[in-house]
BASEBA-76812 format. One record per residue (C-alpha): residue number from 1; x, z, y. Coordinates in steps of 0.5 Angstrom, whole numbers, plus 500, padded with zeros to 3 digits. Each point is the difference from the previous one (the first is absolute). Example, Ala and Ser with C-alpha at 12.3 -4.5 7.8 and 13.67 -1.06 7.14 Angstrom:
BEGIN
     n     u     w     v
     1   525   516   491
     2   502   498   507
END
This chain:
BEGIN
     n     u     w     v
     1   345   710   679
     2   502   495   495
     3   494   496   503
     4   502   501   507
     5   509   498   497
     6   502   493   502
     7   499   495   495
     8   505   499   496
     9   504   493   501
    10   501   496   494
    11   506   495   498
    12   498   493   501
    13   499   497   493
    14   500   494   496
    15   498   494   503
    16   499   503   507
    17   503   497   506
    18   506   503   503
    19   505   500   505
    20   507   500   498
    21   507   500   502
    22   503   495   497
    23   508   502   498
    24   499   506   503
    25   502   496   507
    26   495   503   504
    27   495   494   501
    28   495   501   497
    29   496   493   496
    30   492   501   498
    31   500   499   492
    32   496   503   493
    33   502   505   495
    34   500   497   493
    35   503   506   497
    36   502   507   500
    37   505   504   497
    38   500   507   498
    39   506   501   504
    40   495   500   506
    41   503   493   501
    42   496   493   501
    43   500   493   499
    44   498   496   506
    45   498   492   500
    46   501   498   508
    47   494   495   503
    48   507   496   500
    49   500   499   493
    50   507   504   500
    51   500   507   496
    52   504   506   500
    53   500   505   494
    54   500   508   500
    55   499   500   507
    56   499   508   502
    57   494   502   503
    58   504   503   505
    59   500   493   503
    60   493   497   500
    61   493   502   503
    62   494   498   498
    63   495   495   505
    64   494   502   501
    65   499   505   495
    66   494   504   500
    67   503   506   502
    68   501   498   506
    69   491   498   501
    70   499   506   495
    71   496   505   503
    72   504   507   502
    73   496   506   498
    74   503   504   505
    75   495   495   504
    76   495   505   498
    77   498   506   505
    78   499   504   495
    79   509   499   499
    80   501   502   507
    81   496   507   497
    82   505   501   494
    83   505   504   505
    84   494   505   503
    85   498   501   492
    86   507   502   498
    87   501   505   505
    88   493   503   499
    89   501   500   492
    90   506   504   501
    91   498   505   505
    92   493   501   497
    93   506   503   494
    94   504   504   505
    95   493   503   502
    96   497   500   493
    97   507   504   497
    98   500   505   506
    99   493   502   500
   100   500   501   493
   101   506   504   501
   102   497   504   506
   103   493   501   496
   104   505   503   492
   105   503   504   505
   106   494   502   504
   107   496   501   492
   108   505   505   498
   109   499   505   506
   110   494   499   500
   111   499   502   492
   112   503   507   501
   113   505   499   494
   114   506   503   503
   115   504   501   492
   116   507   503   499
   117   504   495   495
   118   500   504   495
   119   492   501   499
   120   501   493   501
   121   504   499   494
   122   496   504   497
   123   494   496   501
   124   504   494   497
   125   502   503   495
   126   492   501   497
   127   498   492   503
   128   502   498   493
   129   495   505   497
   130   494   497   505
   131   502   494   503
   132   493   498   502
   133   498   506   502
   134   501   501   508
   135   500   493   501
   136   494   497   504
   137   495   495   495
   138   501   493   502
   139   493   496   498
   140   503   494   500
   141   494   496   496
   142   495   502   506
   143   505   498   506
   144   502   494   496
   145   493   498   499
   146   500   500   509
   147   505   495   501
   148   499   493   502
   149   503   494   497
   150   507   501   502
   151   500   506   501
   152   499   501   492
   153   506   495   498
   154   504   504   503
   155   498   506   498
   156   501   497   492
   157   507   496   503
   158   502   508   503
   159   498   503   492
   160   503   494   496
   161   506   501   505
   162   501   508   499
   163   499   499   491
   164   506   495   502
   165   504   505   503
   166   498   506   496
   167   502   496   493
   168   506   498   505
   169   502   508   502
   170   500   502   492
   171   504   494   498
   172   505   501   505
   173   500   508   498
   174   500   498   492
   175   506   495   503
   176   503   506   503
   177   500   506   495
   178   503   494   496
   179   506   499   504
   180   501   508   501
   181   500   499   492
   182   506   495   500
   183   504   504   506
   184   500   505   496
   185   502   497   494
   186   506   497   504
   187   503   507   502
   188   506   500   495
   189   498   504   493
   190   504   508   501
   191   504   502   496
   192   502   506   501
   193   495   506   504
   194   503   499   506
   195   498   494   500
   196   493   500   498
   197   499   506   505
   198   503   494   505
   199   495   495   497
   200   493   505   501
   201   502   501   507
   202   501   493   501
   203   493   499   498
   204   497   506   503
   205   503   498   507
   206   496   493   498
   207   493   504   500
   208   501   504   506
   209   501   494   504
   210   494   497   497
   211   496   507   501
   212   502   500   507
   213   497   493   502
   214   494   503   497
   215   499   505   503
   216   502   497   507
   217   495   494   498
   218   495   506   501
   219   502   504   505
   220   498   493   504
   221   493   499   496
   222   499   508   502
   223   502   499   507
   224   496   495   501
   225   494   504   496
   226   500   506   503
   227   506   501   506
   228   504   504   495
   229   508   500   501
   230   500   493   504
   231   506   499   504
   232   500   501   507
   233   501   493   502
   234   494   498   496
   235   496   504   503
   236   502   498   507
   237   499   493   498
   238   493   501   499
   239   496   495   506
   240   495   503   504
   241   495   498   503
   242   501   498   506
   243   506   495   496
   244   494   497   497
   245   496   500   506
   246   507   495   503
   247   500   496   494
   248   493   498   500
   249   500   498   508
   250   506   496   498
   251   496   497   494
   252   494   499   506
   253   505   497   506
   254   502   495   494
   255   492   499   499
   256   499   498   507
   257   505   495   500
   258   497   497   495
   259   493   500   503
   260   504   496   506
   261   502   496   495
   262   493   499   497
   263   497   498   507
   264   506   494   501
   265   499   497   493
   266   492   500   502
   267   501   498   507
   268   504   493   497
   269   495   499   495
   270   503   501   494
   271   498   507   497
   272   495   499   494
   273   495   504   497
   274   504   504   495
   275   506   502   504
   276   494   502   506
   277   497   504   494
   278   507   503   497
   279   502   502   506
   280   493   503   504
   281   502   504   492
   282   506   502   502
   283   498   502   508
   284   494   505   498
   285   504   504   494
   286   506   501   505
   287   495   502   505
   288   498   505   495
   289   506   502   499
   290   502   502   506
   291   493   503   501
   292   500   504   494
   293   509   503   503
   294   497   502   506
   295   494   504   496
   296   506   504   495
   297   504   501   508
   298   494   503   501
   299   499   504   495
   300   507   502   500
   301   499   502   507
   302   495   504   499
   303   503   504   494
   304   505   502   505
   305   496   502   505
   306   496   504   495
   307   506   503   496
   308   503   503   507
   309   494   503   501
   310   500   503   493
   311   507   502   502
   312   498   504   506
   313   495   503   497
   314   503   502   494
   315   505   503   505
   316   494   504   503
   317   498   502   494
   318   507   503   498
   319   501   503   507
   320   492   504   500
   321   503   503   492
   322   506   502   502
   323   495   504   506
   324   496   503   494
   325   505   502   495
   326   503   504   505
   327   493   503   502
   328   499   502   492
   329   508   502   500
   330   498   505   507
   331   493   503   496
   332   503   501   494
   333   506   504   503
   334   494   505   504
   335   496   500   494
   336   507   502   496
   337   502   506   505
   338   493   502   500
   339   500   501   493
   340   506   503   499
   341   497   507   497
   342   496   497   495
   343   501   499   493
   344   502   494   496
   345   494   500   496
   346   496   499   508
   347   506   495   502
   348   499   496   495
   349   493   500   502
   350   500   500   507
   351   505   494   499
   352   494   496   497
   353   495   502   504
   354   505   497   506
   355   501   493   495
   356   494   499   502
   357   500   498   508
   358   506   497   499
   359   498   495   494
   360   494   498   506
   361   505   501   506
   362   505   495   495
   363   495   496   497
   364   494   499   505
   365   500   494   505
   366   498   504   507
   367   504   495   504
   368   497   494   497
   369   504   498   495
   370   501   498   493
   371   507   503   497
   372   498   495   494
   373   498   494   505
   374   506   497   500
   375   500   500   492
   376   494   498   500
   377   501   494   506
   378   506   498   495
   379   496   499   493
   380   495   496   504
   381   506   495   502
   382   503   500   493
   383   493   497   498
   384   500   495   505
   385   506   497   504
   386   497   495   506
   387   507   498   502
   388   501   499   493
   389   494   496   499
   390   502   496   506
   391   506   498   499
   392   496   497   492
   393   496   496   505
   394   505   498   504
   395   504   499   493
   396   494   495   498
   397   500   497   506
   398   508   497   498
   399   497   498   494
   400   495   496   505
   401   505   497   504
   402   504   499   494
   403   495   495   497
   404   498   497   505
   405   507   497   501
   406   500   498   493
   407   493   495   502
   408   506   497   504
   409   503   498   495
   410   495   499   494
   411   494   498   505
   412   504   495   505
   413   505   497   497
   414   500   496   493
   415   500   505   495
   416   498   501   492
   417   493   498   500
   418   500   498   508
   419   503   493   499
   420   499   497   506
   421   501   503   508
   422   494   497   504
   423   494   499   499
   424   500   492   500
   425   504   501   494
   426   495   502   496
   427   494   497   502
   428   505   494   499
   429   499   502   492
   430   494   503   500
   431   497   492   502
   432   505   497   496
   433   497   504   494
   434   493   499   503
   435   501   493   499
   436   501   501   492
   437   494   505   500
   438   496   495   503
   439   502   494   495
   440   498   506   494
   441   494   501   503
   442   498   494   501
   443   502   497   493
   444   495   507   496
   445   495   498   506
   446   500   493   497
   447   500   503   493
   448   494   505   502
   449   495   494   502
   450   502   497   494
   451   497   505   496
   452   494   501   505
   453   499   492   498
   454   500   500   493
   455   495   507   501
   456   495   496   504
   457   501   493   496
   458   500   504   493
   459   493   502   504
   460   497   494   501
   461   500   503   508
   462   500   494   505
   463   503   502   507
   464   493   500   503
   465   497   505   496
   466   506   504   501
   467   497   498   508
   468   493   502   499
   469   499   505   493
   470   506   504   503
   471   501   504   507
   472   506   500   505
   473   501   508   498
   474   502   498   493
   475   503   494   503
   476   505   505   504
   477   501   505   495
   478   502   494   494
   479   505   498   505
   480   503   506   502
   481   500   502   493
   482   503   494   499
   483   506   501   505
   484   501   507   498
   485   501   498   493
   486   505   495   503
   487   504   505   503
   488   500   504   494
   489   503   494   496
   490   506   499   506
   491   501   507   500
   492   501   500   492
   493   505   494   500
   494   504   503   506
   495   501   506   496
   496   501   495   493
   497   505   498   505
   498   504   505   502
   499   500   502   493
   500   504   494   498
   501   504   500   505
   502   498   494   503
   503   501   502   507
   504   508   500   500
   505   498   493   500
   506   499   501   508
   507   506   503   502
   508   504   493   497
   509   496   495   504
   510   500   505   506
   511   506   503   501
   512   502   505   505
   513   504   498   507
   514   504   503   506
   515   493   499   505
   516   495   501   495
   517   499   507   495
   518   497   498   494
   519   498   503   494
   520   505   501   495
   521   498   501   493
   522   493   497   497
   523   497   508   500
   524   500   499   507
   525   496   494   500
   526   495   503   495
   527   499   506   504
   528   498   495   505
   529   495   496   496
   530   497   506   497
   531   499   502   507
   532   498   493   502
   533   494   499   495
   534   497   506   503
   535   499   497   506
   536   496   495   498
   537   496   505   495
   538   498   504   507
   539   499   493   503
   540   495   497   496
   541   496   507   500
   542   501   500   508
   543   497   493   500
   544   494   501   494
   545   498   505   504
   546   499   496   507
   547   497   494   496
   548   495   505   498
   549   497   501   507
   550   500   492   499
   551   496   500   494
   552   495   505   503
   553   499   497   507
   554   499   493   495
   555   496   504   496
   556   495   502   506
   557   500   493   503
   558   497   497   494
   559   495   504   500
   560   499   499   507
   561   500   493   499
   562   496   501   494
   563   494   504   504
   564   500   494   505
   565   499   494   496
   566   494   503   498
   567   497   503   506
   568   501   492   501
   569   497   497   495
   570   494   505   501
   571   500   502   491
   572   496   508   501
   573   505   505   496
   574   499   506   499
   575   505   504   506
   576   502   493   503
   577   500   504   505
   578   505   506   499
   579   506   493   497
   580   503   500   507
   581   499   508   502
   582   505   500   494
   583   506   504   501
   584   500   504   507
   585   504   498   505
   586   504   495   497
   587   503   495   505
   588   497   495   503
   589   500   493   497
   590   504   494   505
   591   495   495   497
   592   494   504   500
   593   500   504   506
   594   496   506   501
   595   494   502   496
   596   495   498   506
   597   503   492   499
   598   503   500   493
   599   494   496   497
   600   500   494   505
   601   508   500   500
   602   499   499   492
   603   495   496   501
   604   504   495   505
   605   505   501   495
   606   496   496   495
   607   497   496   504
   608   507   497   502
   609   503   500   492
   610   495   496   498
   611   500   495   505
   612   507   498   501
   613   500   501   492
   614   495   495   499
   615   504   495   505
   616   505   500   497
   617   500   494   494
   618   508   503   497
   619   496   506   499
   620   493   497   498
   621   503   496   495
   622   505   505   497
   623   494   505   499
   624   496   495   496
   625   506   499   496
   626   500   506   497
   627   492   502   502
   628   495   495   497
   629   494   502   505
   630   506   500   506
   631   499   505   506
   632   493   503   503
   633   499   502   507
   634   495   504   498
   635   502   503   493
   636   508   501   501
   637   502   506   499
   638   503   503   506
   639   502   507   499
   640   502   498   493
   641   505   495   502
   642   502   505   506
   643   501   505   494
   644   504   496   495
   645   504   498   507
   646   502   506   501
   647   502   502   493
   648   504   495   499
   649   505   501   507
   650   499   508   498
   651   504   498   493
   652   505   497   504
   653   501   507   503
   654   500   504   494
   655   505   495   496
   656   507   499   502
   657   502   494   497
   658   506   497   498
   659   500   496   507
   660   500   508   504
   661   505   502   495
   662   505   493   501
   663   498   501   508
   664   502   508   499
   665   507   498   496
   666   502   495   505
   667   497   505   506
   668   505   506   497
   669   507   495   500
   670   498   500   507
   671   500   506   500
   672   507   501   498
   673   504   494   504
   674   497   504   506
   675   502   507   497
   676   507   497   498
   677   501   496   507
   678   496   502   505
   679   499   507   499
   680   493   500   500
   681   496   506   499
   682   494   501   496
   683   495   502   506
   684   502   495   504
   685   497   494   494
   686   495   505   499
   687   499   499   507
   688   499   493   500
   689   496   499   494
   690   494   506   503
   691   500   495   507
   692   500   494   495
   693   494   503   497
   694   497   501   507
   695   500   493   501
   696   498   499   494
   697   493   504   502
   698   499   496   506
   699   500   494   497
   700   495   502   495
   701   495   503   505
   702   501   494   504
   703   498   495   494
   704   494   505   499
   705   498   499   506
   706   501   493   502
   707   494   500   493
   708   497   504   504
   709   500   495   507
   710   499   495   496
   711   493   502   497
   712   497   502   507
   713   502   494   502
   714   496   494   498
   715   505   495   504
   716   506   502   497
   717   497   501   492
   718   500   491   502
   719   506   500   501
   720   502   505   494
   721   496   494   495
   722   505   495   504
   723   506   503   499
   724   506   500   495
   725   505   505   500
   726   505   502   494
   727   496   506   499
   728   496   495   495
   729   505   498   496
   730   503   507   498
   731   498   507   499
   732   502   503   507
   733   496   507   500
   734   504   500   492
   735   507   500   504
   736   498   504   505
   737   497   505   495
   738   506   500   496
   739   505   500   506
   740   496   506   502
   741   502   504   493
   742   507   498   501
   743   500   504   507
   744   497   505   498
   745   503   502   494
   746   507   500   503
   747   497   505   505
   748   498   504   495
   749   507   499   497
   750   502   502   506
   751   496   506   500
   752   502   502   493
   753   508   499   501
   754   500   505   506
   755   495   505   498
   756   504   500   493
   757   507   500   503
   758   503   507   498
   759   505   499   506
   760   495   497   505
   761   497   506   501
   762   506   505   500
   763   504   495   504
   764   494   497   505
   765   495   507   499
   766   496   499   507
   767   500   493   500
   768   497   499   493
   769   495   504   501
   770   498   497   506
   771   500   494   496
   772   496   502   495
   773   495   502   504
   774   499   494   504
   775   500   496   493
   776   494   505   499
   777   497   498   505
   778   500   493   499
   779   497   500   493
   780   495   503   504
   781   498   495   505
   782   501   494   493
   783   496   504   497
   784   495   500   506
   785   501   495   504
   786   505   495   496
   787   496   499   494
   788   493   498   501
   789   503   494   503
   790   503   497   494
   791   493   498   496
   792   498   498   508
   793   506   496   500
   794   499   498   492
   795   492   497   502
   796   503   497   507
   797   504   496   496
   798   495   497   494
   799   496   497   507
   800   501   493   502
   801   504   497   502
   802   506   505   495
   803   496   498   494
   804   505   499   496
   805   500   495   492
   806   500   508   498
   807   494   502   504
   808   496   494   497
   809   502   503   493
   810   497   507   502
   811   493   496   503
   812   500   496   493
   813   500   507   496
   814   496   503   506
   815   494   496   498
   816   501   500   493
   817   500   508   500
   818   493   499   505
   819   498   494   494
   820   501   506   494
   821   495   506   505
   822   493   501   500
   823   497   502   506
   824   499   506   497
   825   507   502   498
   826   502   497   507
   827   495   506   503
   828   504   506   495
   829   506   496   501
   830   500   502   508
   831   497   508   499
   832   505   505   502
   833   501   502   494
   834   502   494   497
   835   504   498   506
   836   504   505   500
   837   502   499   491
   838   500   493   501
   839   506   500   506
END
């Protein structure tokens, strides 16, 4: 409600530019407030260089204030509800109290105690020896232990509030006694026996007062206990249940107004989310509720039925015993006259004898019926009532409507810990804080790589040792540690954070105004941050997850590539053969092709390498100046320069980097100028970057087969010897590696964010899980389909003409390795086995 009031019109202050009526004349002069006065008066410097002192406020308005551009929250479709909420709240009372009025008055006839007030009395008299002994256990630990969150703060908010007013009840009554102490010290002293008879009578009359308001106090408690000595107009204003009945169609006539509300709200496009939630709540549990009513009429109805049913046949039965009692009467009168002349003693026995068909004539059921079936029907109701257990679902179903009026207020409007009204609001912050997480990660990133270099030069290890003595499987768990060590460190110092409080920095630097909702206190903003750094930690473990289909597809290429350069080069190794049979149904290569004609593509592959190569003199001569016997057609090594070409681009994608964290940051600041002023939403930025990564794609397959083109064409290969590009100047397959990693990673950021939001799947169930099905699917045509052309595409791009200043580094290495090897070590190098520990 507080939300939904008008925002509160602030006097103009100091320095603000104002409208004043000069000498109170009327017209009205444009001037600035120097100063203000406690007596509500002010000091204004007209524009004309005149001044007027103490000038009432009365007579100024301010130009252009903020009130005038401030957003109403009354704006807000969830105010035009606070009217529908009000009215629900309170008849949602009127229908709790008569219910439970119906259902105390209901348990007392139902129990059968039918006390007189003095047994009563009685009764009470002996509590005080028993107190717990007739009433029902209460295991408060186990129901306690069944509540959720809020429902355990206001169970510990109830019990501290009832140890307050007990300590309240004994105060006020030590308070009392004490007071009747002083009363009675002020009656005048007696001094004669008259008066000390007058002075007891007056503290006696005191007492009897105080006893008849106990005892008044009781007989209430005991009328509603057990509907002993309660007043007949208290008993007539017991509500029936056809009054209840007319309270909640009432109560559903209002609901129904409030769906027609709903729908003009959806029809002019302004019902968000989480008022459609809130009110879809609100809808389903009235529905409920009158549903359950209707039930309880029903067994009203029902019982009604029945009970004039047993009335007709109680009727019945006493019609048929009064026809039974006159025929025992009529026997035991002829019996009578025929034993007239016998003695007491035959008397005596014949009056037994006659007992015994008249207890059969009495107790036998020769109609049917059951003398005790009434009791019995009645013991059977004292144990189980089903209008009572009815009308406690019924009296559930309230506390349900209840509750979901009260998500109204605590889930829609800002309250408590909900400090914002949309969801653009919080994504807003959550993209701001992005920002500062993003810039910790890249600061203990930079640090882990700094610890990882010292490791690898303490160790004398060069880069392409790490290359060639290492594999792309141990490359991609180290790097993927890594990022998890990193999200550990961010998530340690946002905590540290917390701790010392540094997040009440943020509600300094961004505070809150009339159009936007945003956090209050610098908890919020930790809460925030925390939640943030798990984002990123399922984000990275999404992303390690696909790569890893990468470095398998990789992995099988180069033993692909690996059994093909041998098979070229004609060297007998044991199993050639079964080298590209390796992993069964992998998908086929873009370079290579099929099986039937991988061979020859790869030797056209290396025929075209080492031609345009060696027609290149920048290429030539770079390669002599690091390498003293320069290149060899006939003994370069091929499938070694492919490998350590892959693995170098294959590192690109395990390692972010400081370029992907700074491109990240500035993408994430992005983020919140289009959360804060276009509205944007995070599904139609995912959106884009899936279809940005699609493009990518084609742009990749088109540059593998645009190599492909080149090879089977021997005109073209003429030209590409001719042919300067940029692509010669820069690494171009290292940029697009590297923006294909920032794609990717925000897709799993995206996916991570969604699956990882409580209010996401309470909010958008159906939505989200669609969602999260098509995001299954699409890691499954990556895995399958997407990733074998990245060590296509890494190999496509170390051809002429992208050979690169980088490409002819990995050449250089490529023939030193080659220059290290023996045939011999060349041949085990390339086994199965080997392949599979070296990659």
């Amino acid at each position: 409600e507080d939300y939904c009031s008008p925002p509160a019109k602030k006097k103009p202050g100091k320095g603000t530019r104002v409208n004043a009526n000069w000498m109170g004349y009327g017209q009205m002069y444009p001037g600035v407030i120097e100063e203000e006065h406690k007596d509500d008066t002010v000091d204004v410097m007209f524009d004309d260089g005149f001044g007027e002192e103490h000038i009432p406020r009365s007579r100024i308005e301010e130009i252009d204030g903020p009130e005038k551009n401030a957003k109403n929250p009354k704006d807000d479709p969830a105010c035009k509800l606070v009217k529908f909420g009000k009215k629900v709240k309170e008849k949602v009372k009127k229908v709790r109290d008569d219910l439970g009025n119906w259902i105390e008055e209901r348990a007392a006839k139902h129990s059968g105690k039918g006390q007189s007030e003095t047994e009563a009395d009685e009764e009470d008299e002996n509590e005080d020896n028993d107190k717990d002994k007739d009433l029902p256990p209460v295991d408060e630990e186990t129901l306690s232990s069944k509540a959720d969150k809020s429902q355990a703060k206001e169970l510990e908010r109830l019990k501290n509030l009832i140890g307050e007013k007990d300590s309240e009840i004994k105060g006020l009554e030590k308070k009392l006694s004490k007071q009747e102490a002083k009363l009675d010290a002020k009656l005048p002293k007696p001094k004669t026996v008259d008066e000390l008879i007058a002075y007891y009578k007056r503290r006696l009359k005191r007492r009897d007062d105080r006893i008849a308001e106990l005892k008044e106090e009781i007989k209430k408690n005991r009328c509603k206990l057990e509907g002993v000595g309660c007043p007949k107009k208290e008993v007539e204003e017991i509500p029936t249940l056809a009054d209840i009945e007319d309270h909640v169609d009432d109560l559903a006539d209002d609901v129904d107004e409030a769906r027609q509300l709903r729908d003009k709200i959806d029809k002019d496009g302004v019902l968000d989310p989480e008022l459609d939630h809130s009110l879809e709540g609100i809808f389903k549990q009235a529905d409920n509720l009158e549903e359950e009513v209707g039930h309880l009429r029903a067994i009203e109805r029902n019982e009604t039925q029945a009970n004039d049913e047993r009335a007709e046949k109680a009727l019945a039965r006493k019609a048929r015993r009064k026809a039974r009692e006159a025929k025992r009467k009529a026997e035991e009168a002829a019996k009578k006259a025929a034993d007239e002349a016998k003695k007491m003693a035959d008397k005596a026995k014949n009056a037994m004898d006659l007992g015994k068909p008249l207890g059969g004539i009495t107790g036998g059921n020769k109609d049917g019926e059951d003398d005790g079936g009434e009791d019995d029907g009645e013991d059977g109701a004292k144990k189980m009532d089903p209008l009572l257990a009815q009308a406690t679902k019924v009296n559930r179903g309230l506390d349900d409507v209840s509750k979901a009026m009260d998500s109204l207020d605590t889930e829609v409007h800002p309250h408590g810990e909900k400090w914002w009204r949309y969801r653009y609001e919080h994504a807003y912050v959550e993209s701001t804080i992005m920002v500062f997480v993003s810039l910790l990660m890249l600061f203990w990133e930079r640090f882990y790589h700094f610890m990882r270099w010292r490791v690898y030069k303490v160790s004398n290890a060069q880069e392409y040792d790490r290359i060639t003595h290492g594999t792309m499987y141990i490359s991609w768990l180290e790097f993927c540690a890594g990022e998890l060590m990193t999200c550990l460190l961010v998530f340690l110092t946002c905590w540290l954070l917390g701790k010392l409080g540094a997040y009440g920095l943020f509600p300094m630097y961004l505070p809150e105004s009339e159009s936007l909702h945003l956090p209050n206190t610098g908890r919020e903003y930790e809460v925030v941050a925390l939640d943030v750094c798990v984002f990123f930690f399922f984000a990275i473990i999404f992303y390690y997850m696909l790569t890893l289909s990468i470095v398998f597809t990789a992995t099988a290429r180069l033993l692909e590539w690996a059994g093909l350069e041998f098979e070229h080069s004609n060297v007998g190794v044991p199993g050639q053969g079964a080298l590209r049979q390796y992993s069964p149904g992998r998908p086929r290569s873009l370079i290579a092709g099929g099986d039937d004609e991988a061979l020859d593509r790869y030797r056209m592959l290396k025929e075209y390498f080492s031609k345009v190569v060696q027609s290149e003199p920048a290429v030539m001569d770079a390669i002599q100046e690091h390498h003293v016997t320069g290149f060899n057609e006939q003994t370069f090594p091929f499938w070694i320069y492919m490998r350590l070409a892959i693995r170098e681009k294959m590192d690109k994608m395990f390692m972010f980097g400081w370029t992907i964290w700074v491109a990240i940051v500035l993408t994430f600041f992005a983020f919140a100028l289009a959360h804060r002023f276009a509205h944007v939403g995070c599904i139609r930025i995912m959106i884009g970057i899936l279809c940005s990564l699609v493009v990518l794609l084609g742009a990749m397959v088109w540059w593998i087969f645009s190599i492909v083109g080149v090879i089977k064409n021997p005109d073209v290969q003429e030209d590409a010897k001719q042919q300067w590009t940029l692509h010669r100047m820069i690494s171009t397959e290292t940029i697009i590696i590297s923006t294909l990693h920032y794609l990717l990673f925000f897709l799993c950021y995206g996916a991570a964010r969604m699956i990882c939001q409580p209010w996401m799947w309470v909010l958008h169930f159906w939505p989200v899980t669609y969602l999260t099905m098509f995001t299954t699917f699409l890691v499954g045509i990556f895995c399958w389909f997407v990733s074998p052309i990245i060590p296509d595409f890494c190999v496509a791009l170390s051809m002429p003409p992208y050979v690169d200043p980088g490409d002819v580094r990995v050449m250089v290495e490529a023939i030193r390795i080659n220059d290290k090897l023996t045939a011999e070590d060349l041949a085990q190098a390339v086994t199965p086995h080997a392949i599979m520990s070296k990659m």
